[in-house]
N, C-alpha and C positions, 0 to 999 in steps of 0.2 A: 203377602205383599201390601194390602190394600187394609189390613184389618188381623184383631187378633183368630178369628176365624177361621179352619179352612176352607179354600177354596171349592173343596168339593162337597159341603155341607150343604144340604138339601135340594141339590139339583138335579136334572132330570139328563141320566147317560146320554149323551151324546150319537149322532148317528143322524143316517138322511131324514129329512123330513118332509111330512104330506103337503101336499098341496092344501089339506084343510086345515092342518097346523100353519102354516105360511098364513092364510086369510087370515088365522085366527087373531095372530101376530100384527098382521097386517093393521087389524080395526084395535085392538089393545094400542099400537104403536101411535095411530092417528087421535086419540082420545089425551095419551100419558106423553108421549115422545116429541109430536111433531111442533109441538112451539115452539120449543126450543133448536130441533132438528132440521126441520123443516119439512113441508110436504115429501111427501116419498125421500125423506131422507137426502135434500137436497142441500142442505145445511142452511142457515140463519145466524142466532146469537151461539149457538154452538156447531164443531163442525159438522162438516156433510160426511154421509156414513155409506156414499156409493164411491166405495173404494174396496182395493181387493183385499189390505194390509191395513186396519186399525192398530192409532202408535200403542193404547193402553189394553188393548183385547186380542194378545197374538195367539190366541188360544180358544174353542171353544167355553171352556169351562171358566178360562177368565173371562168374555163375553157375558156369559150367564151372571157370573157373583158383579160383575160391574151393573148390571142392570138392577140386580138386587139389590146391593147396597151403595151403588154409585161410588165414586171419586173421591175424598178428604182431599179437600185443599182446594178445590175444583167445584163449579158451580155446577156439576152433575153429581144430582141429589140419588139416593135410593127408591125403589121405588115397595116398600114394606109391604104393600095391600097387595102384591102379585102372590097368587102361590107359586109352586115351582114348573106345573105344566105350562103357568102364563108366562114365564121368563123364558123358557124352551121355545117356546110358540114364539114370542119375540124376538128371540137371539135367531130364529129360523128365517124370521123375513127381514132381520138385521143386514143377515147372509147373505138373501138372495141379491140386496140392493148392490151389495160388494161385487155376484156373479154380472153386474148387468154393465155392456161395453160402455166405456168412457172413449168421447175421442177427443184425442190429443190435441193440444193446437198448436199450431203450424207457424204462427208468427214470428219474430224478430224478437226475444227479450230484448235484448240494447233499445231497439228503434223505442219498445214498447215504453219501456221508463221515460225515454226523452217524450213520448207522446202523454206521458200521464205528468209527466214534469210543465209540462208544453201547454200543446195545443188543446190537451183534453180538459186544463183546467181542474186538473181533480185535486189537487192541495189546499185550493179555497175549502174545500166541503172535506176532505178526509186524513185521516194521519197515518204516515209511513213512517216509522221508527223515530217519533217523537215529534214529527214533524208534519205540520198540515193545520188544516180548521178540523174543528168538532163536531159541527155542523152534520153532517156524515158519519155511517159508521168505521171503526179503524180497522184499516185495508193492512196490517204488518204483517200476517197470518191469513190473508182470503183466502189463500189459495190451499189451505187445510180444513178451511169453514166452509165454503160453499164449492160446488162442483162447476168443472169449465164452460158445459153448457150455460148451468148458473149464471156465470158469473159472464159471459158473452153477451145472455139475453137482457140481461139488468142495464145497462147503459142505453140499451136498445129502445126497451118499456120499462122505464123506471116504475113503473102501473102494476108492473108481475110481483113485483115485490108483496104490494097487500094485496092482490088477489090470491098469491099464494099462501099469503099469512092472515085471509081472511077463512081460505077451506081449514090451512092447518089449527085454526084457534077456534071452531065451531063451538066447542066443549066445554069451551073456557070464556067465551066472548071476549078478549081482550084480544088485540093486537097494535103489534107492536109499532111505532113512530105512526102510528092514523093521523089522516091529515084531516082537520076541522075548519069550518068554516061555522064562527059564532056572531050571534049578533043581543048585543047588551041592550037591558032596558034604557041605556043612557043613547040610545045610536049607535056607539062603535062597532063597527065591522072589523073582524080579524079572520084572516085563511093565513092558519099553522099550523105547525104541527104536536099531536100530544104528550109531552112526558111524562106526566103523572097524570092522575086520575083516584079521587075518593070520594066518600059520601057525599060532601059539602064545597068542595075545590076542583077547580080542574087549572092545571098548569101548560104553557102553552107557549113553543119557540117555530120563530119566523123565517124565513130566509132570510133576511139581514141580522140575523142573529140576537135578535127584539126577544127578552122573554114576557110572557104574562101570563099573571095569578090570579086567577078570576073565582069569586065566588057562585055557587051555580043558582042561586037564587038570584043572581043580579043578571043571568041569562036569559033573553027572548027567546031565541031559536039555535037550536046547534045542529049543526048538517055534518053526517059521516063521509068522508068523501075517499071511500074504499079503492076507485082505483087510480089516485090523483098522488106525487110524489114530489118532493121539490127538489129531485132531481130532475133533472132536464137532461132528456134522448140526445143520444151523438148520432143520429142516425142524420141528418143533415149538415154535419161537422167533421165525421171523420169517415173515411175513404171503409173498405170492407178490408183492405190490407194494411190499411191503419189499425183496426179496431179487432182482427186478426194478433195485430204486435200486442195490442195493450194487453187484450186478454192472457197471451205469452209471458208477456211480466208481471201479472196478477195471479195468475196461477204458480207461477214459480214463489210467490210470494207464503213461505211455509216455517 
């Protein structure tokens, strides 16, 4: 399906697994997986894998060979340096995340749209089927990417977001949209956020949608600001059976 290979080339039979297979899994998953996935597989830039039904691994053994060789066409890559116990061991605590209850939410799709249309303000900052700011990331699919708790607690503490993607990137030091507070040998003060980052440059957009290109020798000080986000909490804006709806229509959002 996925490759001229079969599927069942070098993988490890299928069958219950230990609880010290699962850890094993577990710490491989948080080092390889979770940038992308996100902590305990809560999803991020790719979906959340606490589900009981993956659309592209309805199978153990396709589980395994996707892990191994990842996706074509898809920004989930292969992961070559696993041998085949590591891929077992990961597809094990894949697993478990799918065993573990999700609850449902309860709100009003209809009301939810009109409050994300609305009152919630979220088209300024994010895109629904073409439509919105950029600002944000694009909500057309959240509700395959991140899981409902997810996605209920983010509006709440917009802050969870890189605390959670400051554990899942330990490995890697990078995470993703970090919000900076820089200040230039010339005086300018900027609190943005990161898009790029190399040797010599660092790139940098604002909440009023200001970009800038800063070279990092022209930098004084640059402050990490790990649990700071420029979205802003509805916890003061939207009722708990408001934010009940939204989530209803964000989750349905697949």
């Amino acid at each position: 399906m996925f490759g001229c290979k079969p599927i069942e080339e070098d993988l490890v039979a299928s069958g219950p697994a230990t609880t010290e297979e699962i850890d094993r899994g577990s710490n491989i998953f948080h080092v390889q997986c979770a940038r992308c996935h996100g902590f305990e597989g809560a999803g991020s830039s790719a979906p959340s894998l606490q589900r009981s039904s993956l659309e592209h691994a309805t199978t153990d053994e396709m589980l395994q060979y996707i892990i191994k060789n990842g996706i074509p066409g898809t920004e989930m890559p292969g992961s070559w340096v696993l041998t085949p116990p590591d891929v077992h061991s990961v597809a094990a605590y894949v697993k478990s995340l799918g065993a573990v209850e999700q609850e449902e939410p309860t709100g009003d799709l209809a009301a939810g749209k009109l409050i994300y249309l609305g009152k919630g303000g979220c088209p300024a900052c994010h895109i629904i089927d073409g439509e919105g700011g950029s600002l944000g990331p694009d909500l057309s699919r959240v509700g395959i990417r991140q899981s409902a708790e997810f996605i209920k607690r983010s509006p709440l503490e917009p802050g969870f977001f890189k605390k959670a993607d400051v554990v899942a990137n330990t490995a890697s030091g990078f995470v993703h949209n970090l919000m900076l507070r820089v200040k230039t040998k010339s005086g300018q003060q900027i609190t943005a956020m990161r898009i790029n980052e190399d040797a010599f440059n660092l790139q940098l957009r604002d909440a009023e949608n200001n970009y800038y290109s800063l070279r990092k020798k022209d930098l004084l000080e640059v402050e990490k600001m790990y649990e700071t986000s420029l979205m802003p909490s509805v916890k003061n804006t939207l009722s708990e059976n408001e934010l009940e709806d939204l989530v209803a229509y964000l989750v349905s959002r697949k």
